[in-house]
C-alpha positions as CSV (number, residue, x, y, z in Angstrom):
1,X,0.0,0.0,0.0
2,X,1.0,3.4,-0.8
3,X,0.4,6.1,1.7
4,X,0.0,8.9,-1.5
5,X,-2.3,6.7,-3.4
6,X,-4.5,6.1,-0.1
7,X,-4.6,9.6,-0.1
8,X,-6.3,9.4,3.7
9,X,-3.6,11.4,5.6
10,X,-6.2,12.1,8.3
11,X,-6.6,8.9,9.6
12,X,-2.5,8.4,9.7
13,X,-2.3,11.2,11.8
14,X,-5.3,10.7,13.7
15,X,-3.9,7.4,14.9
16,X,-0.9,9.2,16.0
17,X,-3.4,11.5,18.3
18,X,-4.7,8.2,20.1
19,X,-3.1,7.6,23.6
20,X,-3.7,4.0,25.1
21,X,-4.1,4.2,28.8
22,X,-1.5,1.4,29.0
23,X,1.9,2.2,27.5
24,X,2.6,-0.8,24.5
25,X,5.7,-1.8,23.5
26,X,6.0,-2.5,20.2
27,X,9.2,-5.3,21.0
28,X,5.8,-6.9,22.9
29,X,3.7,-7.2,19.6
30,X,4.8,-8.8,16.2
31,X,3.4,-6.2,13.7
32,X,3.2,-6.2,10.1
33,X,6.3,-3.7,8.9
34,X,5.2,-0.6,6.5
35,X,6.8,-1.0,3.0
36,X,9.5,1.6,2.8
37,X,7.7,3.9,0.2
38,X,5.2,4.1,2.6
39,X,7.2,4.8,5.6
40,X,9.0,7.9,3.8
41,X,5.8,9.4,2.4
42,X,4.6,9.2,5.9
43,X,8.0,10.6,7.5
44,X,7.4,13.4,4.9
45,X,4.0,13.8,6.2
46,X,4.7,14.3,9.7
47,X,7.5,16.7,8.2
48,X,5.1,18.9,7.0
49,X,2.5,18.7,9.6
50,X,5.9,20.0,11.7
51,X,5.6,16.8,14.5
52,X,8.4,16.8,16.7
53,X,10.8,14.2,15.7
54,X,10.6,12.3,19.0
55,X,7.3,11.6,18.6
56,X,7.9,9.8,15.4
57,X,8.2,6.6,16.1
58,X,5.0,6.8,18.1
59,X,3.1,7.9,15.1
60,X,4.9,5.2,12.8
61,X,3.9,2.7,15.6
62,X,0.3,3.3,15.5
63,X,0.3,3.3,12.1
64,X,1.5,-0.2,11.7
65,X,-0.6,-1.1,14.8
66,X,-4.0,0.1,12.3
67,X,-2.6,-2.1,9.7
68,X,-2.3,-5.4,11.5
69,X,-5.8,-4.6,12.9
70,X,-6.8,-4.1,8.9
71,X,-5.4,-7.1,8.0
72,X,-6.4,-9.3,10.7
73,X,-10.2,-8.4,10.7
74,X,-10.4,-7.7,7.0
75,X,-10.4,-3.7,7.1
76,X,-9.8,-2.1,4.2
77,X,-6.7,0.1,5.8
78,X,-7.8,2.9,2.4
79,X,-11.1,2.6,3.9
80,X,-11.9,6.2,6.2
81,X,-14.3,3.7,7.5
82,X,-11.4,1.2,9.2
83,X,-10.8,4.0,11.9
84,X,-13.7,3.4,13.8
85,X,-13.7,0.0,14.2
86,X,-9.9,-0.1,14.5
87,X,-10.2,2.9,17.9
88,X,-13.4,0.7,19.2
89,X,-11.3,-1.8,19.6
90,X,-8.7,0.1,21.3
91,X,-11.0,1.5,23.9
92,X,-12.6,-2.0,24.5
93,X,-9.2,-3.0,25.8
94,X,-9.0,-0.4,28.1
């Protein structure tokens, strides 16, 4: 997946804006990795949007945390309508 062809920049950062009550560690949870074209369209993206570069890897987290959650329950991760279900189920396990 390409992060300019999904064209949904939106729900990438509004996945970085979600806070789990319970800090995760992502060396606890085998995720799916982001393909590198991906990864660098999004690093520009949080360029522009002028995040703070220690946040970063927080936002890159969540992201591939909403794409394991896509693929595992069949979510279109294009699909403005995966973020619901995908932040339900975040605030069901809390």
């Amino acid at each position: 997946m390409s992060f300019r062809t999904c064209g949904r920049a939106e729900i990438w950062l509004s996945l970085a804006h979600f806070r789990p009550r319970v800090a995760v560690s992502a060396k606890d949870v085998l995720m799916q990795q982001v393909a590198e074209e991906t990864r660098v369209a999004f690093e520009g993206r949080l360029e522009r949007a002028q995040a703070p570069a220690p946040q970063r890897p927080d936002y890159q987290k969540w992201v591939r945390f909403y794409l394991d959650f896509c693929r595992k329950y069949g979510h279109p991760p294009r699909s403005p309508t995966s973020l619901g279900p995908f932040l339900g189920k975040l605030a069901a396990k809390h």
